[in-house]
FIPA-453904 format. One record per residue (C-alpha): residue number from 0; residue in one letter; x, y, z. Coordinates in pm, 1 decimal. Layout:
<firo NUM "A" <X Y Z>>
...
***
This chain:
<firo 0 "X" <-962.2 344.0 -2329.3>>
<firo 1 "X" <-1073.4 -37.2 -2463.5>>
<firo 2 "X" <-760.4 -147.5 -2405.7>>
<firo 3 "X" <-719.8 -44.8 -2079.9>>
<firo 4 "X" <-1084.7 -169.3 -1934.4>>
<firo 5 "X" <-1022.6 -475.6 -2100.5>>
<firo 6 "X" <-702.5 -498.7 -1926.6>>
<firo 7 "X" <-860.3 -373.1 -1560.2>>
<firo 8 "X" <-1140.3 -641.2 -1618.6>>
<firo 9 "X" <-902.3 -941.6 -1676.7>>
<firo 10 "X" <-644.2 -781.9 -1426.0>>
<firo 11 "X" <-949.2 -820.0 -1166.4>>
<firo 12 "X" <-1068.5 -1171.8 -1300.5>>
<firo 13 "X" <-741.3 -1318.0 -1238.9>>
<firo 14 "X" <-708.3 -1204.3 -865.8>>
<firo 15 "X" <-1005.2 -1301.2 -805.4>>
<firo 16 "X" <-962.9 -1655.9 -989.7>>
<firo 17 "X" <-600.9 -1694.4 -813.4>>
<firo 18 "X" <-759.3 -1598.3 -487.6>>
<firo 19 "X" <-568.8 -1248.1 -419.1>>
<firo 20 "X" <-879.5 -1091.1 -385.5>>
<firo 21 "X" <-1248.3 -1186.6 -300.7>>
<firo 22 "X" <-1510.8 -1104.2 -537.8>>
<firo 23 "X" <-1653.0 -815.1 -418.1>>
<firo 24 "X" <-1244.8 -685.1 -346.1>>
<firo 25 "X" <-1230.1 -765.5 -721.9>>
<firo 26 "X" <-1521.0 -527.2 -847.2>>
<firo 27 "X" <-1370.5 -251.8 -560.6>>
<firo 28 "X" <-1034.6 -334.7 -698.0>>
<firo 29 "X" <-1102.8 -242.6 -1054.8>>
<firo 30 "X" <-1335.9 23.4 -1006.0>>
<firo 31 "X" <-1031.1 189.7 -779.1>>
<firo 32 "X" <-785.3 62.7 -1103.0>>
<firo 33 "X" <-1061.7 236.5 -1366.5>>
<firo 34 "X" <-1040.3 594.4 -1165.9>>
<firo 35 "X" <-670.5 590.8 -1102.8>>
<firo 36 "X" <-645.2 480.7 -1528.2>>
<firo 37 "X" <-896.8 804.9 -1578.6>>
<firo 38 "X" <-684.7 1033.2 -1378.3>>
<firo 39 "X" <-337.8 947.4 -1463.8>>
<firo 40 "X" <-304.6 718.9 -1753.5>>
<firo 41 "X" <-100.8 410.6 -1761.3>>
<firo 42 "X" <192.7 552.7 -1524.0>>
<firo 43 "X" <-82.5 546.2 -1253.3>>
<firo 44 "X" <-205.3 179.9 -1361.0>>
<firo 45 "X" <199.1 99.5 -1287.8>>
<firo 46 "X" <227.0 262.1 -959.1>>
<firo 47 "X" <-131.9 84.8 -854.2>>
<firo 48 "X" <43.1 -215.6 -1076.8>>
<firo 49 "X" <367.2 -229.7 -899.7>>
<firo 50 "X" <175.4 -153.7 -513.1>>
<firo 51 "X" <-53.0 -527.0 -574.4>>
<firo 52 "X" <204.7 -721.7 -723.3>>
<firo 53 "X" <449.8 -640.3 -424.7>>
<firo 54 "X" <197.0 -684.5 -200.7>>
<firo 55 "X" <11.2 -982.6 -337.6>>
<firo 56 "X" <403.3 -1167.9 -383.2>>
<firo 57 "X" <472.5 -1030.0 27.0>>
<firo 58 "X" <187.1 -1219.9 90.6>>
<firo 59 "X" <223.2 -1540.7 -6.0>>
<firo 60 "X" <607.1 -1534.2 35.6>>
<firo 61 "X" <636.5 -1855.0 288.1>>
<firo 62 "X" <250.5 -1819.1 388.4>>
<firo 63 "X" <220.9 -2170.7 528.5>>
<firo 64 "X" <498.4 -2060.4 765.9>>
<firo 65 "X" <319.8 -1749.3 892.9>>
<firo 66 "X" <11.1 -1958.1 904.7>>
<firo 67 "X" <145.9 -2191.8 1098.4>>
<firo 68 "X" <253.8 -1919.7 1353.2>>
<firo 69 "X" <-71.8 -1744.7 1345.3>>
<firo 70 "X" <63.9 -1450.1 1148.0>>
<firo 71 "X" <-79.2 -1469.7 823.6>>
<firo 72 "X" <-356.8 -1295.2 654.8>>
<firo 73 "X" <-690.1 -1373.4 712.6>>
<firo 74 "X" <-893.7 -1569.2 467.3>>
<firo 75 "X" <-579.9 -1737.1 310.9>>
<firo 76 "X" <-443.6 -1412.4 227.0>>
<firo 77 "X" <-777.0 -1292.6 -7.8>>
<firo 78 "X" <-800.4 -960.2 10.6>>
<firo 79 "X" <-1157.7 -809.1 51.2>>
<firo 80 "X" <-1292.2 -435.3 -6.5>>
<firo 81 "X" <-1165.9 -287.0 304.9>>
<firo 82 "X" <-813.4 -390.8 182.9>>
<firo 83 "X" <-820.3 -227.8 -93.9>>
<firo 84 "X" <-1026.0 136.5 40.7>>
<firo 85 "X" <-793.6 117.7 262.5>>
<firo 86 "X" <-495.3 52.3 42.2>>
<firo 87 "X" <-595.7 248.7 -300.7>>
<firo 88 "X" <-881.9 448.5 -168.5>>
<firo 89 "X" <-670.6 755.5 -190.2>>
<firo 90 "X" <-498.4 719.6 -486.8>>
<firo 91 "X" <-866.1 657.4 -605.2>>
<firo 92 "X" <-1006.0 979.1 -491.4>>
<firo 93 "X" <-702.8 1177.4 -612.8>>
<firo 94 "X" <-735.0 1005.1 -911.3>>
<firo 95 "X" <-1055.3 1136.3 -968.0>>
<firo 96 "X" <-990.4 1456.1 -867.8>>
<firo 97 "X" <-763.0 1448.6 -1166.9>>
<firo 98 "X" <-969.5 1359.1 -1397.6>>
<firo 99 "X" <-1034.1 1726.8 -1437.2>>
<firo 100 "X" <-679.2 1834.8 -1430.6>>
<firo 101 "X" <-331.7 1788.7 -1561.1>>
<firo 102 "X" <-296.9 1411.5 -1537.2>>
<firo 103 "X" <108.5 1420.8 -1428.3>>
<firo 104 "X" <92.8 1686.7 -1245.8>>
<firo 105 "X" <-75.1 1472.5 -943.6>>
<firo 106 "X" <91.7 1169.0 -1005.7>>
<firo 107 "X" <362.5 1162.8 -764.7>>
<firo 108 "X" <62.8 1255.3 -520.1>>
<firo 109 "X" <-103.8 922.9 -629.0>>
<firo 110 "X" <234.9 769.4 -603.2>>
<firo 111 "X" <342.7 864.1 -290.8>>
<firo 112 "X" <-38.7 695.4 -126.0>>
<firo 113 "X" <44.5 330.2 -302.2>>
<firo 114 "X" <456.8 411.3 -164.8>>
<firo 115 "X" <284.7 463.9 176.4>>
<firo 116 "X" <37.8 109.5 121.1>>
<firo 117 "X" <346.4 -72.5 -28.6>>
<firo 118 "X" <587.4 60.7 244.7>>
<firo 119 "X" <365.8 -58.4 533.9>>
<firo 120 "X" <288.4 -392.9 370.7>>
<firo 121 "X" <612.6 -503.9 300.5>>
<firo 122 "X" <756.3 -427.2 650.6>>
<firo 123 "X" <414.9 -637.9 807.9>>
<firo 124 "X" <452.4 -953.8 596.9>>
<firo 125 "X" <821.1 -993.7 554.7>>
<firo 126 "X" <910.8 -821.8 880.5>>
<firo 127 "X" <730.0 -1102.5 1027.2>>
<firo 128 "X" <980.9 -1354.0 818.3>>
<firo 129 "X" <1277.6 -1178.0 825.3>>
<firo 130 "X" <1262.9 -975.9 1159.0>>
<firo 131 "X" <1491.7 -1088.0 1443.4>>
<firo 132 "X" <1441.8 -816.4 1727.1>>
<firo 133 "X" <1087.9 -642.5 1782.4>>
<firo 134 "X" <985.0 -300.0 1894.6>>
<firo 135 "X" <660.1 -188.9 2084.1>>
<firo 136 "X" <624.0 144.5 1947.9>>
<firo 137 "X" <367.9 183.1 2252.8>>
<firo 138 "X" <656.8 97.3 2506.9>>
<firo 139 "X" <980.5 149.1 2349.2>>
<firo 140 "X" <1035.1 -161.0 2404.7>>
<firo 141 "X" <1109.8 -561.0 2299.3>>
<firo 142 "X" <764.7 -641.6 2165.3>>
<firo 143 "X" <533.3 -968.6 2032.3>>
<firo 144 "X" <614.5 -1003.6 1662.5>>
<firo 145 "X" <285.0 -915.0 1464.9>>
<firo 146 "X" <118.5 -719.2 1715.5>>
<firo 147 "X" <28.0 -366.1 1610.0>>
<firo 148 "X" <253.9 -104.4 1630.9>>
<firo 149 "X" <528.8 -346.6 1683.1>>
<firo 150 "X" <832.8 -330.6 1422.1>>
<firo 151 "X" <1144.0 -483.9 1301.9>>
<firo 152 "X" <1454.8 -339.8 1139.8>>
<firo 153 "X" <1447.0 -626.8 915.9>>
<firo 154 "X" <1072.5 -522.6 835.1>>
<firo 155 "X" <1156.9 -149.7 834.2>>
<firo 156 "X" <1445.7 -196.9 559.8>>
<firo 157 "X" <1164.9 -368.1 318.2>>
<firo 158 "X" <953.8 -97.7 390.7>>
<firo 159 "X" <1237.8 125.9 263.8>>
<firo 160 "X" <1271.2 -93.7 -44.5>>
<firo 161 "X" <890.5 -85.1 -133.6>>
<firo 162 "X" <893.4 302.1 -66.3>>
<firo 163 "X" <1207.9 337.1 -321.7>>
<firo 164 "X" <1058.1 96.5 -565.0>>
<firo 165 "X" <782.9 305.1 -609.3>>
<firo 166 "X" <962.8 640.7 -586.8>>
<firo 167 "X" <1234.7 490.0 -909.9>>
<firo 168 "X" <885.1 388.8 -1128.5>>
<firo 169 "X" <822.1 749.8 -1060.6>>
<firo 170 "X" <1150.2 837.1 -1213.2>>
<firo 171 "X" <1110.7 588.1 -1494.3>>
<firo 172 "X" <781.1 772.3 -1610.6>>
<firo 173 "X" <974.2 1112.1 -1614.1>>
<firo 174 "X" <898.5 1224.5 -1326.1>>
<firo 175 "X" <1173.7 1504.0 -1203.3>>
<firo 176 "X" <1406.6 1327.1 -901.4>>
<firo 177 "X" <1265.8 1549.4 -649.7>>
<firo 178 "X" <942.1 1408.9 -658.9>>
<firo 179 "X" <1088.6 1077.8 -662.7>>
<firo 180 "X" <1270.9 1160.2 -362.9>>
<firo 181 "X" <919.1 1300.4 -195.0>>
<firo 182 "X" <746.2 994.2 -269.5>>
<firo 183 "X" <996.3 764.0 -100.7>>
<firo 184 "X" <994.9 1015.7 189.8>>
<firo 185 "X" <595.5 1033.4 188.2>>
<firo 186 "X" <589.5 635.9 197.8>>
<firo 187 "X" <814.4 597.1 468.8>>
<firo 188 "X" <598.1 887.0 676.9>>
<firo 189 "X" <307.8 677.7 580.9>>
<firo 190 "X" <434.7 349.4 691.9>>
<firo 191 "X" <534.5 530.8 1020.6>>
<firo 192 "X" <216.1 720.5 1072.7>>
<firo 193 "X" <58.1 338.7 996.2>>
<firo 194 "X" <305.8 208.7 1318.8>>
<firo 195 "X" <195.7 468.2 1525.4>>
<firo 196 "X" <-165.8 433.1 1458.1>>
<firo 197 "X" <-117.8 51.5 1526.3>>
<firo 198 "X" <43.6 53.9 1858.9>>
<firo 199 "X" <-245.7 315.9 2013.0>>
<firo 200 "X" <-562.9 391.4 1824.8>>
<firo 201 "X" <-610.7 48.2 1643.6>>
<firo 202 "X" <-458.5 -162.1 1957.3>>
<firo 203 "X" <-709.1 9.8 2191.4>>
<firo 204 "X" <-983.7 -98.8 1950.1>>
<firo 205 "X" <-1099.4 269.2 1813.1>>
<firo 206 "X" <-971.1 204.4 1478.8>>
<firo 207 "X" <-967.4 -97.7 1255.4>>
<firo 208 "X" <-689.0 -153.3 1032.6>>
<firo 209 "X" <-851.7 -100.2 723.1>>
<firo 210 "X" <-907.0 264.5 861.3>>
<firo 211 "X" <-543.8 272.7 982.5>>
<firo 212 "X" <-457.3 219.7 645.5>>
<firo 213 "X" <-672.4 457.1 456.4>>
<firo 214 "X" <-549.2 768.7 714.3>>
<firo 215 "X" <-181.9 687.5 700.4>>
<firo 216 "X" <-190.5 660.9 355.1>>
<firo 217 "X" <-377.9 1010.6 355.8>>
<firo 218 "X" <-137.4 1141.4 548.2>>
<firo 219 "X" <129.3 986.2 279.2>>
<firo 220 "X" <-57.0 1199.4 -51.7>>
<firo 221 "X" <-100.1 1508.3 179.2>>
<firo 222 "X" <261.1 1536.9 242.3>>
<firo 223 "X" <356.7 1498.1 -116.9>>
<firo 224 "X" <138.5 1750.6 -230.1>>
<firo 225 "X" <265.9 1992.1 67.9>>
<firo 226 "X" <586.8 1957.2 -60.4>>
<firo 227 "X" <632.3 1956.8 -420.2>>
***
């Protein structure tokens, strides 16, 4: 239990030092990192693990380029608290939920929110690198590359990857393949749900994105747990 506060306070200290997160994001961050430890032990520290390095590495993967073109993070790509409610709020709550519980059996519930966060992150930031053709989800048709609700193949495919990723760390704590295969099926519903949401709640200005996030990644854990 030392160990692993020690570890959430330095993991915090040096995103906030290397400017991942801001400082409040940083106290959110490891208070969302402390409940997810509580409820499911280190394998939930590695999905949570495995969701901010992808994410943080998306990021800053040719940032002056997406800066320059007006697609990059805000705030130099810090991440404040509404990233990461909306990000790990759920696997924070289920997490906590579980503190009462069998730690693995929610797990892949916990996994399948942060497959849902990674999912839709990778397809925004390296969708916007990578993508060559652009979909209005709103239209059906060619779309303006980092508008809401607009997507890529390119971007779609990494969403895939980040979805799997999580879904084969699932596999590598023991988890049976099924729920493996649920997880990478919940984060790809997420990252969809996330599209949708983009292109007609959050584009009409009724949601922001950090609530976009936290409902499609809802929406991610509730179909895990519906069907494992």
């Amino acid at each position: 239990m030392l160990n692993a506060g020690f570890l959430i306070f330095l993991g915090s200290a040096i995103a906030y030092w290397r400017h991942w997160l801001s400082g409040a994001g940083a106290v959110a961050g490891g208070t969302v990192a402390a409940l997810v430890f509580l409820g499911c032990g280190w394998a939930g520290i590695s999905c949570l693990g495995l969701f901010f390095g992808l994410g943080v590495g998306a990021t800053r993967f040719q940032f002056q380029r997406k800066e320059r073109s007006g697609l990059a993070e805000k705030g130099k790509g810090r991440r404040g608290v509404g990233n990461v409610i909306g990000n790990g709020g759920i696997a924070a709550f289920v997490s906590f939920v579980l503190v009462w519980h069998n730690s693995l059996s929610g797990l892949p519930i916990v996994a399948g929110s942060l497959a849902a966060a990674t999912s839709d992150t990778l397809s925004s930031e390296l969708g916007n690198i990578y993508g060559k053709r652009f979909w209005d989800l709103r239209t059906f048709r060619e779309g303006q590359k980092g508008m809401d609700g607009v997507i890529s193949l390119e971007g779609s495919l990494a969403g895939l990857a980040g979805a799997a990723a999580m879904g084969a760390l699932l596999l590598a704590w023991g988890g049976e393949p099924r729920a493996a295969l649920i997880v990478v099926i919940a984060g790809l519903a997420g990252n969809v749900t996330d599209s949708f949401l983009g292109a007609f709640p959050e584009r009409a200005g009724w949601l922001s994105n950090h609530a976009v996030n936290f409902i499609s990644t809802a929406c991610a854990a509730l179909l895990v747990f519906l069907l494992l």
